[in-house]
N, C-alpha and C positions, 0 to 999 in steps of 0.2 A: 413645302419644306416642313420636316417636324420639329418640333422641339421638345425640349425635356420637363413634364408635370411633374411640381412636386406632390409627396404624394404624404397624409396624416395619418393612415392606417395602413398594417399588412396582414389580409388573411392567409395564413401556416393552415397547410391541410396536409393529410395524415397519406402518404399514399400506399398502393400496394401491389404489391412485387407482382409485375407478369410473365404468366406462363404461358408458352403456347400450346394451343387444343386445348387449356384449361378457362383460363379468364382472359384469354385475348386471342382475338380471329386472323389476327397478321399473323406475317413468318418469323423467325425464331432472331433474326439479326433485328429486325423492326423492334420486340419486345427489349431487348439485350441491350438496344439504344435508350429506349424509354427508361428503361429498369437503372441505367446507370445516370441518365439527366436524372433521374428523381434521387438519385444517391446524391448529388453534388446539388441539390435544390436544399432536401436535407442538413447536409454536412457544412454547409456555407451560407444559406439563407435562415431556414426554419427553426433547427437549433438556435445558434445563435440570437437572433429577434426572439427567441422566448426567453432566453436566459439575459442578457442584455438589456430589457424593456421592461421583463417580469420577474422573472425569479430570484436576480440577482438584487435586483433595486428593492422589491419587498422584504427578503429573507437578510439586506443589509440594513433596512430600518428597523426591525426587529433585533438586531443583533446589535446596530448601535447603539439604541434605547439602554439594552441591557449594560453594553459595556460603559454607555456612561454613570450609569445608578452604580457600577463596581467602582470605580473611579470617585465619586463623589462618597460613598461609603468608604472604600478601603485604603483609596490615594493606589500612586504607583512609584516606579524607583525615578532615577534621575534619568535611567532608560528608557522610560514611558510603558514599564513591565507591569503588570498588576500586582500588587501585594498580597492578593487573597481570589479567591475561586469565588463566582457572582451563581448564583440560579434565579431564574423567574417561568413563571407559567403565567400565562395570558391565556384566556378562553375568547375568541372571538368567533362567532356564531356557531356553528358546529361544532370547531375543533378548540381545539390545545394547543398552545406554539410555546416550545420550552425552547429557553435562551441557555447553554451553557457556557460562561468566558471564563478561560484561564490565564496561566503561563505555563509556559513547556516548552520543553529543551529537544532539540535537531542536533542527532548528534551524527558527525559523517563515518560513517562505519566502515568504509573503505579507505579512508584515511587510516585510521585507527588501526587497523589489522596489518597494511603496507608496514608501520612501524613492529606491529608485535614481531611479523616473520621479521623484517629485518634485524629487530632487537638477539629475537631468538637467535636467530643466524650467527648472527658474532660472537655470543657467546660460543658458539660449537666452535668457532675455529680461534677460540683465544684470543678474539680482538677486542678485549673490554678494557677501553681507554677511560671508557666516561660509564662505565657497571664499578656500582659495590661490588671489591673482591671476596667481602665476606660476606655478601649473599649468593656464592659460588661455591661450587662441592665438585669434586672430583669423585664419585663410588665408582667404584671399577672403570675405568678411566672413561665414563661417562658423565657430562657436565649437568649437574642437578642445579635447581636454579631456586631459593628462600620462595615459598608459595605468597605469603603476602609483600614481599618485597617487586613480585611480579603483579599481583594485581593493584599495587599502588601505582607502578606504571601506567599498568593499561588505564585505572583510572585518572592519572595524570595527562594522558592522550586525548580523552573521551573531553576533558575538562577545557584541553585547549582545541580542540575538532568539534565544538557545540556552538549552538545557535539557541538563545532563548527569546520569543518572542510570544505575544498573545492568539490565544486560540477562541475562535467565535463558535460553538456548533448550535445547531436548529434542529430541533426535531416535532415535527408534527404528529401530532396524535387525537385521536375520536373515543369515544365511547364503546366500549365490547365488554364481553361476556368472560371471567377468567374460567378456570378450572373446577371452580366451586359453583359458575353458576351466579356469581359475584357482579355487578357492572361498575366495571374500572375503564381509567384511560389507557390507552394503547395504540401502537404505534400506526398513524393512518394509513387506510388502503387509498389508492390511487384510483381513479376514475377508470376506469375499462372502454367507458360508452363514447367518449371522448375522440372526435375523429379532426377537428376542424377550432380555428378561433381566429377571433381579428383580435392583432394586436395593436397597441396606440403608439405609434412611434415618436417617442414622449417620458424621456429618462425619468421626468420628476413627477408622474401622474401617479405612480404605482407606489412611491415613498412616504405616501400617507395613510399611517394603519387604522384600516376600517374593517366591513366586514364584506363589502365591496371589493374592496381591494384582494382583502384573502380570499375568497372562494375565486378571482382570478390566478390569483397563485398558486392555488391548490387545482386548479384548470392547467394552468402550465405545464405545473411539473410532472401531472400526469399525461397532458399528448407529448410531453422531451420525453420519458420513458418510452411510451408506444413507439416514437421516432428513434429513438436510438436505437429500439427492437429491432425496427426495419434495417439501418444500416448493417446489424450484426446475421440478419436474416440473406441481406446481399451478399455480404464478403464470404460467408459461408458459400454460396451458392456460387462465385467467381470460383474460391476453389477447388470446390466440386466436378463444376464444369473444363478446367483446365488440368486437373488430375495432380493439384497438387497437395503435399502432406501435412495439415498444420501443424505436425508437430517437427518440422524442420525438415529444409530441405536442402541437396550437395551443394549445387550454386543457383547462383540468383538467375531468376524469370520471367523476363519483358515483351510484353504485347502490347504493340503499338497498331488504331484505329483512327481510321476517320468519320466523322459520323455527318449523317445527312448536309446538316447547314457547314459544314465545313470546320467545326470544331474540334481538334484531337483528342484523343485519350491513351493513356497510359498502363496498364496495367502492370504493377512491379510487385515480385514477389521474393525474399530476401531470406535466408536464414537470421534467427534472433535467440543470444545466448544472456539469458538473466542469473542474477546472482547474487540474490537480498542476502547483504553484507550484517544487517541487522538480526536476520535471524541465524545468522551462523555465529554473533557474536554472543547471544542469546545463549545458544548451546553452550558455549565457552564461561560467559561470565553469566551472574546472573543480573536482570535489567533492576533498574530500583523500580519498575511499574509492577514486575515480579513480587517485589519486598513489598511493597504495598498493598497488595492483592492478597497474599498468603501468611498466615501470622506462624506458618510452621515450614520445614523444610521441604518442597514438593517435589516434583519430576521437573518442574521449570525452571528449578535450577541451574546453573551452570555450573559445569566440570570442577573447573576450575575452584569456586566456593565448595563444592563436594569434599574436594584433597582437602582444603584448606580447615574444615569442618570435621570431615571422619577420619582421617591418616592415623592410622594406631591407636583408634579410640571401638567400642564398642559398633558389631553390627547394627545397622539402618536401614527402618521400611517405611513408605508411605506408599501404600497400595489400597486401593479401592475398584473392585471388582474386576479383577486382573488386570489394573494400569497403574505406573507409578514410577517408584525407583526402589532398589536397593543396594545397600554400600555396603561393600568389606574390604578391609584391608587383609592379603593372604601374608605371614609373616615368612620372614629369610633369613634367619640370625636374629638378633634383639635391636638392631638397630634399621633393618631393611628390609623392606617387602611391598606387595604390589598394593594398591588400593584396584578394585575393580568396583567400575560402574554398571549396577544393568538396569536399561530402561526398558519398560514393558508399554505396548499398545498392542488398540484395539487390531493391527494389520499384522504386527509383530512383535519380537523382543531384540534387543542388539546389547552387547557388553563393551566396555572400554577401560583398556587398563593403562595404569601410572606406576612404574618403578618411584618408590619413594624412600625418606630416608630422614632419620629422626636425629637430628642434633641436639643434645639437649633440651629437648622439647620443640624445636624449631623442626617444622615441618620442609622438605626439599623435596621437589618431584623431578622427573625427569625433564631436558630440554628436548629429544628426541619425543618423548613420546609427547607432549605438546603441540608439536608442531605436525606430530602424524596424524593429532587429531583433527587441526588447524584443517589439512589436507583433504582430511574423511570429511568435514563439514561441510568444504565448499563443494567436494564432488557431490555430494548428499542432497545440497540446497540446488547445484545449477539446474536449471531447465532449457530445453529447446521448445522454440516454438516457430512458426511460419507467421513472417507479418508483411502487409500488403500495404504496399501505396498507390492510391488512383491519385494521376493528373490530370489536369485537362489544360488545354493549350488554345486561344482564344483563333478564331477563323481571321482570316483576312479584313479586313474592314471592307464593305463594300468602297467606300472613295480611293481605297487606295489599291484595289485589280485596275 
């Protein structure tokens, strides 16, 4: 009869993908079995126990260290938010461990947009029960809509669709050479030589910062990178072999197997349509990490800030080495005309234009053309892609055939 050892260490080894007639003598279903037990040794054992035991338990003592010294210097709200932005640098044996803790705002950006169309929307068909009537315009019976009356909204959405909580980041860095020939810190390279390690299976072993401790963490993170390589090295190579397109495919694709001990596997392979709401709202407004970053008007502004900025004021450039933006408003009478945007990159240039309309110095743009742009963004931002999921399905137990 056996029983179950417990066990105090797990050696994580590095494996690699086999070919047949290349680096493995079996036949090609033999390899295809191995190659996917090592995906799911990977994905569910070895990841995991480094991240888990090492990486995360080290790079959280380091992080907490920092954010209690923020806390005891700056205090925090009655949220438990940080009042002030923390840095530290620690040099422990070789490297550099920079601690950055903040606050920072999650704002849900598909939230936020569901309301603009719909906002927009009612206004075109006259349902403004709960709109300023006088941040409405009729030009040619076209519903123009007060420009900053609309971005108070959208930033009244933003305001109640946010999340602000504390942000810990880590960055590791070594000694190197800059541009001048200089020896500065800089961002570490990862082990390459690294194939194998025993880990302590032992949460609180690795929470004590030595120098011990970090060059196992800096062991870690670089066999999780070679591992995650591998995984990316498989699924590539499933699709390959099965002929499908990662960049989307008509309908979904399932190969079901059984493998030697009796173990199932799954192969599923699915169309996946993305659509970073964030940066289509980017386009549209501009972010306040924008306004912080640039102390002049850039290309990373948002549309919207553009009208609300240049609408019947003098032409606008910010261009550097063919990329940028420039603004003009084209005039139509003395009271209306287009404002057009064009942005220039390194792939290409595109233009966008605003029917606008000047009230008494009050800026109104069009609701139509808003929402056309709203349109252009998201088709602009979605992406297709092919994504896969392996299962596996556990054999029979032997007691119970």
């Amino acid at each position: 009869m056996t029983t179950m050892q417990r066990t105090n260490t797990r050696l994580i080894k590095l494996p690699s993908l086999l070919i047949p007639a290349v680096n493995y003598t079996g036949d090609s279903d033999s390899a295809e079995e191995l190659n996917v037990k090592a995906y799911d040794y990977v994905r569910r054992t070895a990841v995991p126990t480094l991240e888990d035991y090492v990486i995360t338990t080290f790079g959280d003592a380091l992080k907490e260290k920092t954010f209690n010294e923020a806390v005891q210097k700056y205090g925090v709200d009655a949220k438990g938010i940080l009042l002030s932005r923390h840095v530290t640098e620690e040099i422990i044996g070789a490297r550099k461990y920079v601690v950055d803790v903040f606050s920072t705002t999650r704002i849900q950006y598909e939230t936020v947009f569901s309301f603009i169309q719909e906002f927009l929307e009612k206004i075109n068909v006259d349902n403004l029960e709960t709109i300023r009537k006088d941040c409405i315009k009729k030009v040619d019976d076209e519903p123009h809509i007060f420009i900053e009356y609309l971005l108070e909204e959208i930033a009244r959405q933003c305001n109640n669709n946010s999340t602000t909580f504390n942000k810990k980041d880590l960055e590791v860095q070594e000694k190197g050479l800059n541009k001048e020939g200089l020896e500065v810190y800089k961002k570490a390279a990862l082990d390459d030589n690294i194939t194998e390690m025993l880990v302590a299976l032992d949460m609180t072993k690795l929470a004590q910062i030595n120098e011990k401790n970090a060059d196992e963490f800096h062991k870690a993170r670089s066999l999780k990178a070679k591992l995650e390589a591998f995984k990316r090295e498989f699924e590539a190579g499933l699709m390959s072999r099965y002929g499908i397109n990662p960049n989307g495919i008509d309908e979904q694709a399932e190969f079901d197997y059984e493998l030697s001990d009796g173990t199932g596997v799954r192969y599923l392979f699915f169309k996946k349509i993305s659509l970073p709401y964030g940066d289509v709202y980017g386009g549209l407004v501009t972010k306040n990490t924008v306004r912080e970053k640039t102390k002049s008007v850039t290309k990373d502004y948002g549309d919207l800030d553009l009208v609300k900025d240049f609408a019947f004021k003098n032409p606008y450039q910010a261009m550097k080495a063919g990329v940028g933006i420039q603004v003009r408003t084209d005039m139509n009478g003395s009271q209306k005309g287009t404002l057009v945007i064009g942005r220039f990159s390194k792939s290409g240039s595109e233009e966008r234009d605003y029917k606008v309309f000047d009230n008494e110095s009050k800026v109104y743009v069009s609701v139509n053309d808003v929402i056309a742009t709203i349109e252009k963004l998201k088709k602009d931002y979605t992406s297709v892609s092919t994504e896969q999921k392996i299962d596996f399905f556990a054999a029979l137990p032997q007691h119970l055939r």
